[in-house]
C-alpha positions in Angstrom: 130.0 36.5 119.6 128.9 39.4 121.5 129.6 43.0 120.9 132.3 44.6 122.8 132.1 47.4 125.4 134.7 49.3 127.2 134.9 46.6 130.0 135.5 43.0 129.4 131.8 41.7 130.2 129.0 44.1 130.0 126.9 45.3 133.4 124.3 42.9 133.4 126.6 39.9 132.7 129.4 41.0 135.5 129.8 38.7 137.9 127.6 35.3 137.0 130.7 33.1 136.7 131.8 33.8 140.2 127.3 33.4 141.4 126.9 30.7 139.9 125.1 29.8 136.5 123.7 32.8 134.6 120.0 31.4 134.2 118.2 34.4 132.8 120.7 34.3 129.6 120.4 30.3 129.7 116.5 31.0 128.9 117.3 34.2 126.5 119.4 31.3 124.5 117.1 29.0 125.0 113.7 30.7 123.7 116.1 31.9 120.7 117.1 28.3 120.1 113.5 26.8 120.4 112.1 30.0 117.7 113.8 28.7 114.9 113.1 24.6 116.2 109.4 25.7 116.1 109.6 27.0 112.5 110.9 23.4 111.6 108.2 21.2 113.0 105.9 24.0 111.6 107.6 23.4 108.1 106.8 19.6 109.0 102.7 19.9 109.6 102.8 21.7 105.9 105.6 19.2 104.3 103.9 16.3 105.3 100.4 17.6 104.5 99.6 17.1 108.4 98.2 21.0 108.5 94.6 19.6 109.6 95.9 16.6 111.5 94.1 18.3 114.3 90.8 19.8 112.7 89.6 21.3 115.3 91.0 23.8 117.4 92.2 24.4 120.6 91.1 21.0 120.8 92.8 18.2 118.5 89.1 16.4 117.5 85.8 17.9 118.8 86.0 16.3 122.7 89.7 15.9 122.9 92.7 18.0 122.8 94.8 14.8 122.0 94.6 12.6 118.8 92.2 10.0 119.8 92.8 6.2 117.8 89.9 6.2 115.8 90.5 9.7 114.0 91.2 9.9 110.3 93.7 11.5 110.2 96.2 8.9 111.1 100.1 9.7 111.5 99.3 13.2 110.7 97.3 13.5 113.6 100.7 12.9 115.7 102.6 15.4 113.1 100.2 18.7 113.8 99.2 17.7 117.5 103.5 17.3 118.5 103.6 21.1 116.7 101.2 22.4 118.9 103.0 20.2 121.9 106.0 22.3 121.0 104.3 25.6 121.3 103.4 24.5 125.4 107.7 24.0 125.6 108.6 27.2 124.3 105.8 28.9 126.5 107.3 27.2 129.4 110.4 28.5 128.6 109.5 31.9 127.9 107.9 32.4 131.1 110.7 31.3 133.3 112.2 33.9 131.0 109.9 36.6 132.3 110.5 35.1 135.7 114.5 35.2 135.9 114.2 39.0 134.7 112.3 39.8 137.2 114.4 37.8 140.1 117.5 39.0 138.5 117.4 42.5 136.5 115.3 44.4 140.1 116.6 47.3 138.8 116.5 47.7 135.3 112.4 47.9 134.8 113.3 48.1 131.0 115.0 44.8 130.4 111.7 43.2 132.6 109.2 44.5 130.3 111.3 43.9 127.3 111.2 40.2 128.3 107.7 39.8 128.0 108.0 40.2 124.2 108.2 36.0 123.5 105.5 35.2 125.7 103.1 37.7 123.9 104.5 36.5 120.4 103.4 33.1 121.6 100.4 34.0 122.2 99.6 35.3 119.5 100.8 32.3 117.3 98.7 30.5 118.9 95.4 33.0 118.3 96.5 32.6 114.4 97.2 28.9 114.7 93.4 28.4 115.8 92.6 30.9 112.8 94.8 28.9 110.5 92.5 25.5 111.6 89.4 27.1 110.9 90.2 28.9 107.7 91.2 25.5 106.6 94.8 26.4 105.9 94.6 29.2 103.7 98.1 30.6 102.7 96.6 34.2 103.5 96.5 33.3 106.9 99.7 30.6 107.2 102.1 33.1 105.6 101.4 35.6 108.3 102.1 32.7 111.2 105.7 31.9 109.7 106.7 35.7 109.3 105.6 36.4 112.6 108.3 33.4 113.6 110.7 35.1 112.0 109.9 38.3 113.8 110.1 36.9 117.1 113.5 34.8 115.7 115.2 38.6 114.9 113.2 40.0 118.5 114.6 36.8 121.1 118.0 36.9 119.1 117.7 40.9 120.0 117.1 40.1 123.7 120.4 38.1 123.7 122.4 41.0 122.4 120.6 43.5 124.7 121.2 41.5 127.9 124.7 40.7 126.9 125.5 44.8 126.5 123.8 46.1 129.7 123.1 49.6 130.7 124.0 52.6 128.9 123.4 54.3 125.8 123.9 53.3 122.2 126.2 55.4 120.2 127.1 54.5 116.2 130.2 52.2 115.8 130.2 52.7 112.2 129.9 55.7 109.4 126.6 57.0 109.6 126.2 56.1 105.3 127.6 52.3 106.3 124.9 52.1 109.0 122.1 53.1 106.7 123.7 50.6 103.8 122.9 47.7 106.9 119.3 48.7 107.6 118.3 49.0 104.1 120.0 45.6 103.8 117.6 44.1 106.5 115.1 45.8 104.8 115.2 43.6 101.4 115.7 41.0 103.5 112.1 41.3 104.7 111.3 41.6 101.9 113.1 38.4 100.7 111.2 36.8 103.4 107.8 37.9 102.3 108.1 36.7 99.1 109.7 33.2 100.5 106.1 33.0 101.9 104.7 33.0 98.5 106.5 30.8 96.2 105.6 28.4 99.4 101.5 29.3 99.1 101.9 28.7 95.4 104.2 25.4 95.6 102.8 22.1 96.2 102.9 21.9 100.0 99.7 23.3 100.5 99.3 21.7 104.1 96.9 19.4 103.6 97.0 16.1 101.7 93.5 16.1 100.7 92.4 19.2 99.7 95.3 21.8 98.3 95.3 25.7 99.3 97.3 27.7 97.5 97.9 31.4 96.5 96.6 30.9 93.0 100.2 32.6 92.0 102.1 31.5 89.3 104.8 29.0 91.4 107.3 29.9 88.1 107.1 33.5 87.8 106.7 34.0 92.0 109.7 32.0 92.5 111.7 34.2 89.9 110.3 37.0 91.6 111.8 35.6 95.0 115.5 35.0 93.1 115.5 38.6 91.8 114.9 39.6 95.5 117.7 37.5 96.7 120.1 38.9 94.4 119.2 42.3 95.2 120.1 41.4 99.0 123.0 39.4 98.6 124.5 42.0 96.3 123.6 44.3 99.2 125.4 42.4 101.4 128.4 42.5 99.5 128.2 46.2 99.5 128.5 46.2 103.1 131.1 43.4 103.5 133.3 45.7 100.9 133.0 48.5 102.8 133.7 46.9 106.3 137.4 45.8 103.9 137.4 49.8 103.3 137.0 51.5 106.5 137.6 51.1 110.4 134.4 49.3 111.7 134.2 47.1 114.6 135.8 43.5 114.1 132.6 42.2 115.7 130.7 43.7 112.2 133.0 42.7 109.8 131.9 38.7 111.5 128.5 39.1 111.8 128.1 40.2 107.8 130.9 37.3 106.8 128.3 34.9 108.7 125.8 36.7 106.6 126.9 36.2 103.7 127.8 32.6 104.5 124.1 31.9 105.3 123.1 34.1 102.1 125.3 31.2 99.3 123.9 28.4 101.8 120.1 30.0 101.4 120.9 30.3 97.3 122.5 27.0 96.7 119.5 25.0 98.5 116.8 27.4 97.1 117.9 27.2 93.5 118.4 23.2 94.1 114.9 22.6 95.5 113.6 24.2 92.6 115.8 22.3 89.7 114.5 19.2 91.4 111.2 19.5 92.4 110.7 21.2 95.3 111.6 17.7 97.5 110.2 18.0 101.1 113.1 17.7 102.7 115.2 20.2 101.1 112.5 22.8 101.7 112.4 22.3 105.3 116.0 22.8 105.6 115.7 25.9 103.6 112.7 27.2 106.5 115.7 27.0 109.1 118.3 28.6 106.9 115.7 31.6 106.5 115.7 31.6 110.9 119.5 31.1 111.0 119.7 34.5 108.4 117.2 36.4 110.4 119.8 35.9 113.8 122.6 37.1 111.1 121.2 40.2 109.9 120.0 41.5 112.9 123.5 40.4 114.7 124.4 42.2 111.7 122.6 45.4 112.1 123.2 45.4 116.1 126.4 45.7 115.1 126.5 48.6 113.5 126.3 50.1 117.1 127.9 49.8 120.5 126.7 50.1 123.8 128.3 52.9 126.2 127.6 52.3 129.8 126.2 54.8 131.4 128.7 54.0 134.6 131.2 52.1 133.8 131.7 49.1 136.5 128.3 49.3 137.9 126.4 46.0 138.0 122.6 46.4 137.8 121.9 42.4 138.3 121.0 40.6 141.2 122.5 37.1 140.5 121.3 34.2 142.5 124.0 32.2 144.9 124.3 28.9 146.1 122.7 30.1 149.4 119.1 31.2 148.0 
């Protein structure tokens, strides 16, 4: 659902269906989609205790960047080395990213640098996944690589939104007290996030199947800690859907928080499940993509909260490709 503006498509999007395919916001989709499919076959190296499958890094085993038959490390080897495989796909895609904005957005210099924001991310996931390696999976150091996903889940889902509005200036579409009640909202959420990180680091998926790493935290009392946290932002959540009910806001707000909220008794019922029986492998993992699928809701959520004026209305600032190029 994208927000609405006083024409019917905004600026940047005017136009594709009669050019042909609009590529640049098939990558923006695409890098977004393949964000939260990394955090899952990230959850999968530490579920399946595969985190030093590869012990060595950038290569797999000293002398190869592939598994090699021989190695140890057996099936896990394949685990951790198709993760990394999966960091070369979403590089790919984020630099034909950085290449449609160029081809495509000549004119608008900000959107172009803006779109160099994955690529760097990527980067630097890869820096930490090499420090991760040699710091033998401490959770000081994993923690950090799976919020950093979910920052660059809330900045690709971000790009979406900010191609889909075009040009112009933002301008609040709600009270200036409900837009504050939102970003306070995402705020606990991060914080929600954070302490996700550590009832994982203190759990029994460590990463490795040999030797544990863990917080040293109490798993009980760190978990409680996270539940308390939860509440806190659902009940925030509430607040805002209440007050959507209560005063004229944009129907695209009222949406994004129902989704919100949605993803919020999804999030709960797994959490407090997985930790009634056990913390099961499976579960957990499917709880590490509902914490990506939230991230895209708040921050729809939040985006929301403003709309986009164009600075001049019917003028398209895209250079779409034809049939004839």
């Amino acid at each position: 659902m994208t927000v609405h503006q006083t024409t019917s498509r905004s600026p940047l999007a005017a136009g594709a269906g009669r050019r042909g395919r609009d590529w640049l916001r098939a990558a923006l989709v695409a890098n977004l989609i393949l964000q939260i499919v990394i955090i899952l076959t990230g959850g999968l190296v530490r579920l399946t205790g595969s985190g030093l499958g590869c012990p060595t890094w950038p290569q797999c085993v000293p002398g190869s960047f592939t598994p090699v038959a021989q190695q140890a490390q057996g099936i896990h080897s394949a685990i951790e080395f198709g993760n990394r495989l999966m960091t070369f796909v979403l590089a790919a895609v984020a630099i034909a990213l950085v290449v449609l904005a160029h081809r495509q957005v000549p004119h608008r210099g900000r959107f172009v640098r803006l779109s160099y924001g994955p690529i760097l991310g990527i980067v630097a996931q890869a820096v930490l996944g090499g420090i991760i390696v040699l710091a033998h999976l401490d959770p000081k150091t994993v923690s950090p690589h799976f919020l950093l996903s979910l920052v660059l889940v809330s900045y690709s889902t971000w790009l979406v939104h900010r191609y889909d509005v075009g040009d112009g200036r933002r301008e609040l579409a709600v009270a200036p007290v409900l837009y504050r009640l939102t970003q306070a909202t995402a705020v606990v959420a991060a914080v929600v996030m954070v302490l996700g990180t550590a009832v994982t680091g203190s759990g029994p998926h460590s990463g490795d199947a040999n030797t544990p790493v863990r917080f040293g935290f109490d798993p009980r009392a760190t978990s409680w800690l996270h539940a308390d946290a939860v509440m806190l932002f659902v009940g925030l959540v509430v607040a805002v859907m209440v007050a959507a009910r209560l005063v004229d806001v944009p129907a695209r707000f009222r949406y994004w928080w129902t989704v919100t909220f949605a993803v919020c008794l999804a999030q709960g019922l797994i959490g407090y499940t997985q930790f009634f029986t056990g913390l099961p492998a499976a579960l957990v993992a499917v709880h590490l993509v509902g914490s990506a699928l939230l991230t895209v809701a708040v921050t729809y959520g939040v985006m929301a909260a403003s709309a986009w004026v164009p600075a001049k209305p019917g003028d398209v600032r895209i250079d779409r490709p034809t049939a004839a190029r």
